[in-house]
Structures are given as structure tokens and as C-alpha cells.
C-alpha positions in Angstrom: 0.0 0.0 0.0 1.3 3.4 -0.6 0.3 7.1 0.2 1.3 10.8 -1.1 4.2 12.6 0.2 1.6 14.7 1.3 -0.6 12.0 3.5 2.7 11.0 5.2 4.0 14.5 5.9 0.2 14.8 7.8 0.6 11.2 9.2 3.7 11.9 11.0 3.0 15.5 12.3 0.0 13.7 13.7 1.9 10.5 15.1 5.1 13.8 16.7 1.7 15.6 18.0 1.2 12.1 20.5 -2.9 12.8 18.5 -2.6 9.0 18.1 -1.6 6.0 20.2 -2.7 7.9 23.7 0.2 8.2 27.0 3.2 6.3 26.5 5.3 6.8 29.5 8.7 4.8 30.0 8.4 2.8 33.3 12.1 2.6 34.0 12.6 6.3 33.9 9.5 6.8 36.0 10.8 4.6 38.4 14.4 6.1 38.5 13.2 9.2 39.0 11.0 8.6 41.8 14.0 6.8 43.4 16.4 9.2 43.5 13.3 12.0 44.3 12.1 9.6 47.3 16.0 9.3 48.6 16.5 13.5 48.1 13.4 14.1 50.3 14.7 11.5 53.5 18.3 12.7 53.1 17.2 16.4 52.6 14.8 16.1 55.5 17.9 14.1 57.8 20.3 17.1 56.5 18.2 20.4 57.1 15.9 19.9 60.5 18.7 20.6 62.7 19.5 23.7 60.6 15.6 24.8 60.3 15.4 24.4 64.0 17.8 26.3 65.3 16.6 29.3 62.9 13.5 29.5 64.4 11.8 27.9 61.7 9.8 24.3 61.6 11.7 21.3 61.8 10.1 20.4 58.1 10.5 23.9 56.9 12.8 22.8 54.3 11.3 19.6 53.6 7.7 21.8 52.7 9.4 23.7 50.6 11.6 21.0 48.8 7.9 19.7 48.4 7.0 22.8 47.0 9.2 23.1 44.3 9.0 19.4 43.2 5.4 20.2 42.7 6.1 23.4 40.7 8.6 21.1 39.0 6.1 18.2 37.9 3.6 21.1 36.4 6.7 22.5 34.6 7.3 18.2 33.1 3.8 18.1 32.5 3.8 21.4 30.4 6.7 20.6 28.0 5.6 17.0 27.4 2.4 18.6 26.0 4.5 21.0 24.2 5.8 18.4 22.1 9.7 18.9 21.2 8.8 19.4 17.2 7.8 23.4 18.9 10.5 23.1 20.7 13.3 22.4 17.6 11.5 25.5 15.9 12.1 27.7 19.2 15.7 27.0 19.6 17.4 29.7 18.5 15.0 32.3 20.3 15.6 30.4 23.5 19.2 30.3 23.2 18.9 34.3 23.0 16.4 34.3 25.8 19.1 32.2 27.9 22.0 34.4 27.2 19.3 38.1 28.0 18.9 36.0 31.6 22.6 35.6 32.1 22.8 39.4 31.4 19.8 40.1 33.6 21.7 38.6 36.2 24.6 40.7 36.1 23.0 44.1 36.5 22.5 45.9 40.0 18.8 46.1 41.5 18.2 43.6 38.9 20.1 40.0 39.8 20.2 39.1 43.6 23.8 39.0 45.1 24.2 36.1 47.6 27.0 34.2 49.3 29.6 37.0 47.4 27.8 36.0 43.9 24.9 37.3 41.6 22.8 34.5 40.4 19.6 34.8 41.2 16.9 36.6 40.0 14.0 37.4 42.5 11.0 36.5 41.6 8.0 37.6 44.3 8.6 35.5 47.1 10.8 33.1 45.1 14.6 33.5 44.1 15.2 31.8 40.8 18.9 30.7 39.5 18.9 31.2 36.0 21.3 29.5 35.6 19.8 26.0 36.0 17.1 27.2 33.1 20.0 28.5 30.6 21.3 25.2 30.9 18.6 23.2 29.1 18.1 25.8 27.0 21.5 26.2 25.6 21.6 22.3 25.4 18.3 22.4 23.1 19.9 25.0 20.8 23.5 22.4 20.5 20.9 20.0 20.1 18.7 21.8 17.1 22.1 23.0 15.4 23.6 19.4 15.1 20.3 18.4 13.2 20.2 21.7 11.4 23.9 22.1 10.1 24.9 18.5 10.3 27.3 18.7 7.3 29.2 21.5 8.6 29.8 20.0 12.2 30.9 16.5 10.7 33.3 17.9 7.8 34.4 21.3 8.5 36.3 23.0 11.9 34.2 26.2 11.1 30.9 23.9 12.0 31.9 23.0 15.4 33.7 26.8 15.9 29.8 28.3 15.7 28.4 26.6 18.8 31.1 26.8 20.7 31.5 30.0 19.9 28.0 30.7 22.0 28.6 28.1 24.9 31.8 30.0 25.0 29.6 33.4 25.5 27.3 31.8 28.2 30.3 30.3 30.2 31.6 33.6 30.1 28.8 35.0 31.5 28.4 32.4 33.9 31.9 33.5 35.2 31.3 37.0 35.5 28.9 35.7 38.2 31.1 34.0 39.1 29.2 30.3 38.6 32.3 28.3 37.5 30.5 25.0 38.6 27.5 26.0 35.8 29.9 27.3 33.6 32.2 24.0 33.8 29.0 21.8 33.6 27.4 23.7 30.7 30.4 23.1 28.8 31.5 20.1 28.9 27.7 18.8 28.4 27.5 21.0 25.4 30.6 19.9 23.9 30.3 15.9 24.5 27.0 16.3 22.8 29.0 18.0 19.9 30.8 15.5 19.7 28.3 12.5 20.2 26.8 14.9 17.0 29.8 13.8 14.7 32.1 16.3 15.1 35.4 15.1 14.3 38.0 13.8 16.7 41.1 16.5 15.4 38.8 18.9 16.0 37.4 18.1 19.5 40.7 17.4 21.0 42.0 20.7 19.5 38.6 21.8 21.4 39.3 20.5 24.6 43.1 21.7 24.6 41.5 24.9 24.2 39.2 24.6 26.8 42.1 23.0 29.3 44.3 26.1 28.8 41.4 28.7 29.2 40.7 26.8 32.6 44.3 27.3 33.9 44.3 30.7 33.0 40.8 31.2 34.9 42.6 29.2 37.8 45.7 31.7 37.9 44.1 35.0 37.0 41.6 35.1 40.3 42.7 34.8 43.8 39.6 32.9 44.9 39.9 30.3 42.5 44.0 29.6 43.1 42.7 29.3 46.7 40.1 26.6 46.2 42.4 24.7 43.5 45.4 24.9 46.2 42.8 24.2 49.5 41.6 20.9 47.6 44.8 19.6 46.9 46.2 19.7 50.4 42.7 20.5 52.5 43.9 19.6 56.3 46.8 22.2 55.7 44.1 24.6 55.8 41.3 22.9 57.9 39.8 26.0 59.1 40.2 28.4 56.5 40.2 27.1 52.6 39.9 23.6 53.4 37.0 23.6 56.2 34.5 22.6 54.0 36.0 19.2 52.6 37.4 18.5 55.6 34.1 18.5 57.3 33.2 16.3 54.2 35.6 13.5 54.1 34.9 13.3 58.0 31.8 12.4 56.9 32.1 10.5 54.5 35.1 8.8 56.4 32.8 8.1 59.5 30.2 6.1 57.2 32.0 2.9 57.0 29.6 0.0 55.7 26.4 0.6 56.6 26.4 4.1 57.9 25.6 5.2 61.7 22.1 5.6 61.0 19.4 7.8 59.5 19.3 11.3 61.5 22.0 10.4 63.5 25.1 12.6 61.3 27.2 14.3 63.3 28.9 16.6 60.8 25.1 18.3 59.7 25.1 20.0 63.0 27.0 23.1 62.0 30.1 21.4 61.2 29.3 20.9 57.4 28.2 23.9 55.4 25.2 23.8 52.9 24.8 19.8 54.5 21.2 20.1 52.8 22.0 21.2 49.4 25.9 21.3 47.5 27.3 18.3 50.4 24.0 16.6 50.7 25.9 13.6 49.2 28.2 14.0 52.4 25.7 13.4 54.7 24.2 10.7 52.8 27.5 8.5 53.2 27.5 9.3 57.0 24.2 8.3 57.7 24.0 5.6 54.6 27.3 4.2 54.8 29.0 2.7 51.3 25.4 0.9 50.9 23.6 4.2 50.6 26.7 5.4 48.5 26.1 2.3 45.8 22.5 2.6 46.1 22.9 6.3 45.2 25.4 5.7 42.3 23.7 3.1 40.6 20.3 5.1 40.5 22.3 7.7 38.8 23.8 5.6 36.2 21.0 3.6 35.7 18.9 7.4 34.6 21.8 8.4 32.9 21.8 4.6 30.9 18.4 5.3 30.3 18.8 8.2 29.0 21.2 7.0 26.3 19.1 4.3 25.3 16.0 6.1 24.4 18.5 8.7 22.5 19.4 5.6 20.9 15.3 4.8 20.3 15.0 8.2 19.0 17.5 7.6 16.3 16.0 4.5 15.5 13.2 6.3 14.6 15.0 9.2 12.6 14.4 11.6 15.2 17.9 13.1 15.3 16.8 16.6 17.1 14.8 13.8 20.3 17.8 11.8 20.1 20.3 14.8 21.5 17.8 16.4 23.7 17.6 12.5 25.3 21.2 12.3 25.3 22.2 16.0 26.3 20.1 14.7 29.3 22.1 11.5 30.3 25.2 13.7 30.0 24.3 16.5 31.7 23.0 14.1 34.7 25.8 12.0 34.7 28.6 15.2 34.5 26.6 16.9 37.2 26.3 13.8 39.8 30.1 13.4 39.2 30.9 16.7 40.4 29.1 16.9 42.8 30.1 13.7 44.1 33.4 14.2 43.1 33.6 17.5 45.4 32.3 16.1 48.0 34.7 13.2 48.0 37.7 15.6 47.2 38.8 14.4 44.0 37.3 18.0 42.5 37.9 21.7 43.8 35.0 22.7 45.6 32.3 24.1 43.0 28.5 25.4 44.2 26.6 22.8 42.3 23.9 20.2 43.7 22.8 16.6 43.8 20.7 16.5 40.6 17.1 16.0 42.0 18.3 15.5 45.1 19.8 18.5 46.8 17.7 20.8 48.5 17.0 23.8 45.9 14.1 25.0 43.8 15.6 26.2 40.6 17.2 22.6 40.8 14.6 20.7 41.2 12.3 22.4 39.1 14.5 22.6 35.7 15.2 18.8 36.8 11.7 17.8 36.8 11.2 19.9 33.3 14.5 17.9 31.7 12.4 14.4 33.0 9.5 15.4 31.6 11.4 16.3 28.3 13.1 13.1 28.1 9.6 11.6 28.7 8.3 13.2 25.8 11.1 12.0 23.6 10.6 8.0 24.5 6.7 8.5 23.9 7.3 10.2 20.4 9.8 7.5 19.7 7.5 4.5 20.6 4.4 5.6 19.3 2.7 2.2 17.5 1.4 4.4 14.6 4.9 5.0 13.4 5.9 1.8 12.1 2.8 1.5 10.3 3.3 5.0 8.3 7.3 4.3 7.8 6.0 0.6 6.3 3.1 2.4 4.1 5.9 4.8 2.5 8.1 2.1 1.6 
């Protein structure tokens, strides 16, 4: 049987549109998710009531508003899987402007919100959002539309992987006027593995990352505060009350764990010793009170989401859906890079950066662009395994 170019071009906006086949959600991602979310709220809960206690606020103040956000996150996943990503592709390149106006936003006096000696946040009413979680995924859809859209260029020609670098290279800066050098350093190396799982070529991606290695040492050597946390993480119990105090108080932690933990609620180091215990060393806590159990535990459920992320990438191209297949795969990477920093600086093997536990630190810019990149990566598997697309790819043949 056969049809018109012009029936199939209908059939398949139709089939992208989710108008046929009803809800197709992907169990294992579902299930991930609400993992890890379930863990965040006990360890987030554990972490902050000591802290929300001695404030004057409710033991469960931060857990309510963890709550909160998770909600405001879920409406956000529920919004852009109705979206559809085919709106999405067409909006990239106005989003990628929108992303870099926020990062300027930022920067400007009365405008962005100075905290903790940087200016990050915007305030919105009641509610202080970090744009830079949002520019994030919306850089990451633009590196995502402009591997579909100028394909030829970034396999073949230097010039084609130059371009959107070129404009992670504006947002990092940006990101560093902040100074955010744990968004920057994420942003970056998400965008340019996904450059690179694009096709780029390997000459150009290693002259890429030499680039990008000698840019770092010069941002290491040209600021005071950065030399300080590069030099307090190499040699931390030099310096256990001055650069150092916070992984100290970390691999104490961590260090008191042993197997099994000493038992939920009972961490010693959350009481004041350990700085931001609910949010950037939640992980910390986690191994005190968890042991190397709850460590495992927490490391396979972020491998297993960042697995599954990859393989519905993989589904998506499957299915021809190159533009799904990096927004699925931008995902896995971004998740995976993220836990490892986080992890990895709260373990000491990287300088200390102000980044969480993805859907798992206390935060509600974090939670809530996390919820929005599930329910993105939700929409991609349900476009990809929709049953009326076989039978219009067999019908055109």
C-alpha cells in the first residue's frame, strides 16, 4: 500500500503531536526518577531539621518547601511534554537568546540578587530563581537543534563546530562574570560531549578540549579565589579551618560512614560542622548516615537514569528523530557530569564548585528545571515509541 508525500507528511506530524496512540510513558525512567526524588526528600529532610530548627523555623521547613518546588517542578514536566519537542526544535534559537538576555539580567544591580559573594539569582516575588539552571537546558536544546540543522558542517568542517562553541563559550563567560564556574564547567562540557556525540570530528574536538584545558588554567591563575580553592583541595587539612574547612568536614563524613552508615538522622557533621549539609554536600551526609550501601545505592540510580537516557537517545535515532535523540542524550550527560561533580567534590577528588545533587539537593531552581529535563526526556521515549509509526514508515516504503 502506498500514500502521497503529502498524506505521510500529515501522518507523521499527527503521530510527533502524540494525536494517536494515547500516553506512552517509560516505566524505568518513571521509576528512577521517583527513586532518587524519594531518597532526596529522607536525606534532605535528615540534613536540614537541625538547621531549620535552630533558625526559628519548623523542623520540616525545608522539607515543605523541597515539596514545593517538586510540585512546581512536575507542572513544569507536565507542560513541555504537552509541548511536544517538534515546537521546541522551531524555538531554539529564540531560546538560546532568551538564555543568554537571563545571564545578562543577572549581572545588572537592582536587577540580579547578590548572595553568598555572587549574583545568580533573579528574585522573583517570594521566590529567588537561578537562571542559571534554566539557561542550561536551554542552551543544550539550541547544540541539540544545530547538530540536526547544520549536520554537514559540524561533521566535515572545523568552522561547523567553531559556531556553537562560539555561544557556549559566551554563556560560560557570562556564567563566570557571576562568578558560577561549577554551571559554567558543567554547561560546557555537556555541550561539547554532545558536539561530539553529534559527529564532530576527533582533530577537532581534541584541538577543542586543549583549548578549553588552557582557558581553565588561565581562569585558575588569573583570580585569587579560584588559586585558593584549587590549592585548599589539593592539600585540605593544611588549611582545615580556612580554605579547606569545608572538605574537611566532608571527608569526616564520609570517612565516618563505614559500611552501613551510623544511622538515619543520627550525622554528626550536619550539626553546623558541614556547610550547605542540605544542598551542595547533601551527598556528604548521605554517606555518613548511609554508609558505602547508601553510596552504591545512590550511584547506581544515577547511572541507571543516565543509561536510560542513552538508550532512548538511541530509540530516537532509531526512529529518525535526530533533534529527540540529542535532547535524550544532552540529558544522560548532563546528569551524569553533574552527579560526578558533585560527588566528586564532595569526596575531594574536585575543587570545591557550588553545584547540587541532581534531584536531590535541597533547591528550587534545581529541582524544578530537573523535573522539566524528565519530563522532556519523557516526551522524547513517547514520540519515539508511538505504534502508529511503524505503520506509516512501512506504508511509504
Amino acid at each position: 500500500m502506498s500514500v502521497t508525500a503529502g498524506t505521510l507528511k500529515a501522518s507523521m506530524a499527527r503521530t510527533r503531536g502524540g494525536a494517536d496512540g494515547g500516553l506512552r510513558l517509560d516505566t524505568w525512567t518513571v521509576a528512577i526518577v521517583a527513586c532518587i526524588l524519594l531518597l532526596g526528600l529522607i536525606m534532605v529532610t535528615s540534613a536540614s531539621m537541625s538547621v531549620a530548627s535552630n533558625s526559628g523555623a519548623q523542623s520540616f521547613f525545608f522539607l515543605e518547601h523541597q515539596l514545593m518546588y517538586l510540585g512546581l517542578g512536575m507542572a513544569g514536566a507536565a507542560a513541555v511534554f504537552a509541548l511536544g519537542t517538534e515546537r521546541l526544535e522551531r524555538l531554539a534559537t529564540p531560546l538560546m537568546f532568551l538564555g543568554l538576555a537571563l545571564l545578562v539580567v543577572v549581572l545588572v544591580p537592582g536587577l540580579g540578587h547578590r548572595s553568598h559573594g555572587s549574583r545568580r539569582w533573579l528574585q522573583v516575588g517570594a521566590l529567588a530563581f537561578q537562571a542559571s539552571e534554566l539557561v542550561r537546558v536551554l542552551m543544550l536544546v539550541y547544540v541539540s537543534s544545530y547538530a540536526v540543522r547544520h549536520e554537514d558542517a559540524l561533521r566535515n568542517t572545523g568552522k561547523g563546530l567553531l559556531k556553537p562553541l562560539a555561544v557556549l563559550g559566551f554563556a560560560v563567560v557570562l556564567l563566570l562574570a557571576e562568578p558560577d564556574m561549577g554551571a559554567a564547567t558543567v554547561l560546557f562540557a555537556t555541550g561539547f560531549a554532545l558536539l561530539f556525540l553529534a559527529g564532530a570530528q576527533l582533530r577537532w574536538v581534541v584541538l577543542g578540549l586543549l583549548g578549553a584545558a588552557g582557558a581553565f588554567v588561565l581562569l585558575v591563575f588569573t583570580a585569587a579565589y579560584r588559586l585558593k580553592r584549587v590549592t585548599g583541595f589539593l592539600h585540605p587539612f593544611d588549611h582545615p579551618f580556612d580554605t579547606g574547612f569545608q572538605l574537611v568536614q566532608s571527608l569526616i563524613a564520609i570517612g565516618r560512614g563505614q559500611w552501613f552508615g551510623v544511622g538515619l538522622g543520627s550525622s554528626v557533621q550536619k550539626l553546623f560542622y558541614l556547610p550547605e549539609a542540605h544542598s551542595d554536600f547533601l551527598f556528604a551526609v548521605l554517606a555518613e548516615e548511609l554508609g558505602l550501601a547508601g553510596v552504591f545505592v545512590t550511584l547506581g540510580l544515577f547511572l541507571a537514569l543516565a543509561w536510560r537516557a542513552l538508550a532512548i537517545a538511541r530509540l530516537a535515532v532509531d526512529q529518525g528523530l535526530k533533534f529527540q535523540a540529542y535532547l535524550a542524550a544532552g540529558f544522560g550527560i548532563w546528569v551524569g557530569v553533574q552527579a560526578f561533580v558533585n560527588i566528586g567534590v564532595n569526596m575531594g577528588v574536585l575543587p570545591t564548585k557550588g553545584l547540587t545533587l541532581p534531584l536531590m539537593s535541597y533547591g528550587g531552581t534545581s529541582i524544578m528545571v530537573g523535573m522539566v529535563w524528565v519530563g522532556l526526556l519523557l516526551r522524547v521515549y513517547h514520540e519515539a515509541t508511538l505504534p502508529t509509526r511503524g505503520t506509516i514508515l512501512k506504508e511509504s516504503a
